[in-house]
C-alpha positions as CSV (number, residue, x, y, z in Angstrom):
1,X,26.2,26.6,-11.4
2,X,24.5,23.3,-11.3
3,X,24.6,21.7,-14.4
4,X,21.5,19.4,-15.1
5,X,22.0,15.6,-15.3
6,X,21.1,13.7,-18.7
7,X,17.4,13.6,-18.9
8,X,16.8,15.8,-16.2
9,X,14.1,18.2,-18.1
10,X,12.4,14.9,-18.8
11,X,12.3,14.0,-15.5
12,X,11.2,17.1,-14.7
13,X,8.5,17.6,-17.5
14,X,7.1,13.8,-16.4
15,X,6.4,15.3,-12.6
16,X,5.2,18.4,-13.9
17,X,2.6,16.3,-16.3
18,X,1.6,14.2,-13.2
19,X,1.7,17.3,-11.2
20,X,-1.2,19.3,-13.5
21,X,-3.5,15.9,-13.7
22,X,-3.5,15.4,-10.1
23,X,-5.0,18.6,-9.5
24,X,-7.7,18.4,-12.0
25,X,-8.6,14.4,-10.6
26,X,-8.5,16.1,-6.7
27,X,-10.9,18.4,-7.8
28,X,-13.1,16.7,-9.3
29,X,-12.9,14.1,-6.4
30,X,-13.5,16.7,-3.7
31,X,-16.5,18.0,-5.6
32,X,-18.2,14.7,-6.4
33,X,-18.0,13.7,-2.5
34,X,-19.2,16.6,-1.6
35,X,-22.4,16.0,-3.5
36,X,-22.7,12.7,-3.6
37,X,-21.8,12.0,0.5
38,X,-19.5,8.8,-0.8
39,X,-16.8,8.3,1.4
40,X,-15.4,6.4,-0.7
41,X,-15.2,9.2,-2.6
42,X,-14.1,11.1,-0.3
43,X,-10.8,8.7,0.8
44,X,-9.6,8.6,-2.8
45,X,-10.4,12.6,-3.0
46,X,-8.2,12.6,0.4
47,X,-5.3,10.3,-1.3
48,X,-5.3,12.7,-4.2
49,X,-4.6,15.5,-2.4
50,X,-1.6,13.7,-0.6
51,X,-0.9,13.2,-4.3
52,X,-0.2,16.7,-5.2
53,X,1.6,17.6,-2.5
54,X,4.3,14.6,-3.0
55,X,4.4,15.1,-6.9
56,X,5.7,18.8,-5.5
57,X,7.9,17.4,-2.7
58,X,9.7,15.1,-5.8
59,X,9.9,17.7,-8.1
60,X,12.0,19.5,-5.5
61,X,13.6,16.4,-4.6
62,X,14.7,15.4,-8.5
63,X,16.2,18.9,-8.2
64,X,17.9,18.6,-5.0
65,X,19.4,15.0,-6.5
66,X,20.6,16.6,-9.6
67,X,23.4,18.6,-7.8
68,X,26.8,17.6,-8.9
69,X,28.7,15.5,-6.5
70,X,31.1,18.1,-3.9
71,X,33.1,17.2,-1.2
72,X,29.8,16.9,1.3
73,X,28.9,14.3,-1.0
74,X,31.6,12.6,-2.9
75,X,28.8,10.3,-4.7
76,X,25.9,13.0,-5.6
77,X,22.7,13.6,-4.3
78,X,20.5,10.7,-5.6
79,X,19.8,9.6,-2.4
80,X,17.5,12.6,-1.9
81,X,15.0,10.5,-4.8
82,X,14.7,7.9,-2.2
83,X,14.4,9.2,1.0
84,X,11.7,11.3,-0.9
85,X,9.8,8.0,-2.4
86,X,10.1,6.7,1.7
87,X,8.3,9.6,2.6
88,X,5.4,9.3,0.4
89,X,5.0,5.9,1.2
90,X,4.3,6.8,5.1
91,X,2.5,9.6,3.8
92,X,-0.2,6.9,2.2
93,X,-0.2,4.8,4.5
94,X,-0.8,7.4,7.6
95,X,-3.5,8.5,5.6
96,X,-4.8,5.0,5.3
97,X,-5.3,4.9,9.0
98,X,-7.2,8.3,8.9
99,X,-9.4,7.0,5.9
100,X,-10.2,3.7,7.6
101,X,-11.2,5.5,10.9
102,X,-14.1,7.8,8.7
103,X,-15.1,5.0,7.4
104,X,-16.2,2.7,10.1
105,X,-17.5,5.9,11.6
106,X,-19.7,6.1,8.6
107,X,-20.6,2.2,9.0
108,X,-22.0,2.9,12.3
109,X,-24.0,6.0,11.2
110,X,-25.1,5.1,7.3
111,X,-25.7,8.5,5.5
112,X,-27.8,7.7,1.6
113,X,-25.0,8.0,-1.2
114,X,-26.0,9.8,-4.1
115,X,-23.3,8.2,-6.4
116,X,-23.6,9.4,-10.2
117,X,-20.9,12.3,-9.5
118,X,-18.6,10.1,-7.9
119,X,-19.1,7.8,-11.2
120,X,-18.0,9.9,-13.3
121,X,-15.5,11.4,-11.3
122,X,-13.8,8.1,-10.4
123,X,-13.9,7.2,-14.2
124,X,-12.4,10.0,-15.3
125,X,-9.5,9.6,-12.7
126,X,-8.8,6.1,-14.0
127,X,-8.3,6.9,-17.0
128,X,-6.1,10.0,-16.3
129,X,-3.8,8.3,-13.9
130,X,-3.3,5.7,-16.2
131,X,-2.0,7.3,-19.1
132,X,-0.1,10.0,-17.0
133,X,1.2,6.7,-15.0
134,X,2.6,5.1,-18.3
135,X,4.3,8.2,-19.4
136,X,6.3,8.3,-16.0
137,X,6.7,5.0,-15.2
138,X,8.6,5.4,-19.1
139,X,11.1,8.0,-18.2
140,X,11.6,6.9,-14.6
141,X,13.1,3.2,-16.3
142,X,14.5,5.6,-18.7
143,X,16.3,7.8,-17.0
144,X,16.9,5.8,-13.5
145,X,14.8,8.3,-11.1
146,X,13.4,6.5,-8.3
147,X,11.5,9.7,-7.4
148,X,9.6,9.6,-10.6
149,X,8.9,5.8,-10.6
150,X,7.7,6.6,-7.0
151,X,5.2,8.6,-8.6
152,X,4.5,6.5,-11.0
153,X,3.6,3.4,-9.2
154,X,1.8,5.4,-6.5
155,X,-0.3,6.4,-9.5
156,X,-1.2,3.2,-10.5
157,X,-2.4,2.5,-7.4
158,X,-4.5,5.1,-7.2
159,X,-6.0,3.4,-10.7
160,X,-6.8,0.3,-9.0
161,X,-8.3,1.9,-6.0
162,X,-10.4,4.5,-8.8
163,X,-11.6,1.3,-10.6
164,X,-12.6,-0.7,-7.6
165,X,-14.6,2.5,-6.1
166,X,-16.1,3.0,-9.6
167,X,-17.6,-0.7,-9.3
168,X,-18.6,-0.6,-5.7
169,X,-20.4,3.0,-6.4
170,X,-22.1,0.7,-9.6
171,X,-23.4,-1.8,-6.8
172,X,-24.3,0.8,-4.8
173,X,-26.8,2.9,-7.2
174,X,-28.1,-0.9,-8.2
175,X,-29.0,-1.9,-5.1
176,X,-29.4,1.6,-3.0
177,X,-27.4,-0.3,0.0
178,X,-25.3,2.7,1.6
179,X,-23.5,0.7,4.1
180,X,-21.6,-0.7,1.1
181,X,-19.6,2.8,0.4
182,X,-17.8,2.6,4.0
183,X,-17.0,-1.0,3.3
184,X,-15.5,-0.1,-0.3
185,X,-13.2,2.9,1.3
186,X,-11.5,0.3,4.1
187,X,-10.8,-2.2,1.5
188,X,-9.0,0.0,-1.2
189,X,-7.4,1.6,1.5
190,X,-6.2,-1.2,3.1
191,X,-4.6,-2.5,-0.2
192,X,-3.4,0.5,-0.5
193,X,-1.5,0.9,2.3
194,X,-0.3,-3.1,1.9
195,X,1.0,-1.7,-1.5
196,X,2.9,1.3,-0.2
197,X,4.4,-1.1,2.7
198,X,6.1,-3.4,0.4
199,X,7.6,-0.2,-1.5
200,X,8.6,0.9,1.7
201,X,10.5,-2.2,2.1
202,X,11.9,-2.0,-1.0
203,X,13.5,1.5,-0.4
204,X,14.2,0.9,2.9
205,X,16.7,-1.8,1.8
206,X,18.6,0.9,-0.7
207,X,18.7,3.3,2.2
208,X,20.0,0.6,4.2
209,X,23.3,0.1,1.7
210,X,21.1,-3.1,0.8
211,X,23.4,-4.8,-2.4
212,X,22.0,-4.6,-6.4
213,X,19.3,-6.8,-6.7
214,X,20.5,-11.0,-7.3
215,X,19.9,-10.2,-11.3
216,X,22.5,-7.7,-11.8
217,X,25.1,-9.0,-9.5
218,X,24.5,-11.9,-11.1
219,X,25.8,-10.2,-14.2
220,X,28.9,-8.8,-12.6
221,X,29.9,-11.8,-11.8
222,X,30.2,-13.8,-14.9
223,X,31.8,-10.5,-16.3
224,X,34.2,-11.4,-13.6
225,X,34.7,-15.4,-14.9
226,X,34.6,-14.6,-18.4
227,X,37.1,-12.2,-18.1
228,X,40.8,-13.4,-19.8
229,X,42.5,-11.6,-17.5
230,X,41.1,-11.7,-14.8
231,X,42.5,-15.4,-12.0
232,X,40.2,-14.7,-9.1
233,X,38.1,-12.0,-7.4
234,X,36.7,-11.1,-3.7
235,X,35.4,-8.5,-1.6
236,X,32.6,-7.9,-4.1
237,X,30.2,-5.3,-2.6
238,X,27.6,-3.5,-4.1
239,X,24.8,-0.8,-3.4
240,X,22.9,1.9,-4.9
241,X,22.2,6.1,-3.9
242,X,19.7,7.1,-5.8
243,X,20.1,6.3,-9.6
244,X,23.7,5.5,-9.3
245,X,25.2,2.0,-8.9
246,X,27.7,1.6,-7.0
247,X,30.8,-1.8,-7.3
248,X,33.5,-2.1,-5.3
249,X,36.1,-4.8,-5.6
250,X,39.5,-6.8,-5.5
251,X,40.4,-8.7,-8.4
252,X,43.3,-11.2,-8.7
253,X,45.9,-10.8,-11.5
254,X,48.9,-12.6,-12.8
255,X,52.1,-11.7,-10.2
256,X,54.0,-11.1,-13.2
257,X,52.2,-7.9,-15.3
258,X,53.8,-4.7,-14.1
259,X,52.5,-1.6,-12.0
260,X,51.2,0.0,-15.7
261,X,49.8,-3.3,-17.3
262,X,47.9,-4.3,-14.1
263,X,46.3,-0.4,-13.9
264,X,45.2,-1.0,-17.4
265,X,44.0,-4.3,-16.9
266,X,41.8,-2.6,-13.6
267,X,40.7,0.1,-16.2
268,X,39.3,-2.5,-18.7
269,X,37.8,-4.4,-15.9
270,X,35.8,-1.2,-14.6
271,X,35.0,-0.3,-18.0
272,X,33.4,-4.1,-18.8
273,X,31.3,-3.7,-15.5
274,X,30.1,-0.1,-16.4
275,X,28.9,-1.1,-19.6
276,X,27.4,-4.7,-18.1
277,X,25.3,-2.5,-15.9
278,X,24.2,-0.1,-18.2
279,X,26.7,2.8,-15.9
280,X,28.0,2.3,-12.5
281,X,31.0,3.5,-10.2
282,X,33.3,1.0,-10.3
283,X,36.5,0.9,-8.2
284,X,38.9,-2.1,-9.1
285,X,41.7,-3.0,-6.1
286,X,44.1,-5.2,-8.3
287,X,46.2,-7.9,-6.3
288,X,48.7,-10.0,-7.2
289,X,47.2,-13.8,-7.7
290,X,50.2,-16.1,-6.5
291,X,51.3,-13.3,-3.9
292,X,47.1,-12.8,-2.9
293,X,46.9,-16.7,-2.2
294,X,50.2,-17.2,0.0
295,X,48.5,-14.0,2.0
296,X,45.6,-15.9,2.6
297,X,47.3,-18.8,3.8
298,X,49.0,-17.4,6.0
299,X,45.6,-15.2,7.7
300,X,44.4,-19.1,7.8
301,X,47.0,-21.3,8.7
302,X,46.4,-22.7,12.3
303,X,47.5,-21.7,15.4
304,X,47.2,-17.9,14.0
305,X,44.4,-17.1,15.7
306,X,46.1,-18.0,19.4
């Protein structure tokens, strides 16, 4: 039986949300270009659609990552959140390319825009993805679901790009000047597919084993010096699958605590990172300090290496 992680309903219930919204903005996109002939309209009515079916994909995905670790997969399946998060970022930006290339279509054959639909339809999508954006950009940072803030922040750019299109449709009825629509569509597209690449960089380097970001090993580290206990560390390596954090590392105690003070010692070190970085796995190596140094003398002294 799985067992669901804490805060997975919320998780769950914040996709869901985003889920129901993004069907009422698509439609409402889908209709509006239709009537009004905006492609502008048309590319964020396109976007939306890619929308719903990656808010599905990570609703299945939070799933899939809530399975209890096994022997498969000694550290869980939080991984699944970001491999997910990759794909919808290709996902915008291949539709990017595909948006762009109607567009310039549509600036060498001008077609009048009839934009009052796509107004209101653009208007009412900013406003929608905002708010639903808020609430799961919340639970993501509550919970730690990189899935969720995926959505999220995909969300928000779908704000800016509904906000932009809003004012170029504005223009657009002012000055009756069709060409205008075409040129709107490539630029919000092209930001945001310069958005999405960044994120993809950004998950990329957590699929890559990439360490914690500088701030929180920062934080390990003076846990480390400000220990009492605690003469020296090394070997400090970090990384993160999905929502879990993940420390590994040797520290240097005195030569003279025995086997069961030196375990403890480890134990209280683990527990001080944990609680430094707000839950981790932590796996202390203990070595000797005296004993530790001679070692490292002796892998250095010269002539070893002939």
């Amino acid at each position: 039986m799985t067992v669901a992680r804490p805060g997975e309903n919320a998780v769950r219930r914040a996709v869901a949300v985003s889920l129901a919204s993004t069907v009422i903005v698509v439609a409402l996109k889908l209709a509006a270009a239709a009537v009004s002939h905006s492609v502008s309209v048309l590319s964020e009515g396109l976007q939306s659609v890619v929308d719903i079916v990656m808010s599905a994909v990570a609703l299945w995905t939070i799933r899939l990552a809530s399975i209890p670790p096994d022997e498969d997969h000694p550290y869980g399946h939080g991984r699944a959140e970001v491999i997910s998060s990759a794909l919808q970022m290709l996902v915008v930006i291949g539709t990017a390319f595909v948006i762009a290339w109607q567009a310039t279509l549509r600036l060498a054959n001008p077609v009048p825009v009839h934009p009052d639909w796509g107004l209101a339809a653009m208007a009412y999508s900013a406003i929608a993805n905002t708010l639903v954006a808020r609430y799961c950009l919340r639970v993501a940072k509550q919970h730690g679901s990189a899935a969720l803030e995926g959505e999220a922040q995909h969300l928000n750019s779908d704000t800016f790009a509904s906000v932009g299109v809003l004012a170029g449709l504005a223009v657009v009825k002012i000055t009756a000047w069709p060409t205008l629509d075409p040129v709107i569509a490539i630029v919000f597209t092209s930001l945001g597919a310069v958005f999405a690449v960044r994120q993809l960089v950004r998950l990329t380097h957590q699929l890559m084993d990439g360490s914690l970001p500088p701030g929180e090993v920062a934080k390990v580290e003076e846990a480390l010096h400000t220990h009492v206990h605690v003469r020296g560390f090394h070997n400090l390596r970090t990384r993160q699958t999905g929502n879990v954090r993940i420390v590994t590392l040797h520290v240097l105690l005195d030569d003279d605590l025995s086997f069961v003070e030196a375990h403890d010692l480890a134990e209280d070190v683990e527990a001080e990172l944990r609680q430094v970085l707000g839950g981790a796995l932590v796996t202390v190596h203990y070595e000797p300090y005296l004993a530790e140094l001679e070692h490292q003398a002796r892998e250095h002294a010269p002539g070893d290496a002939m």
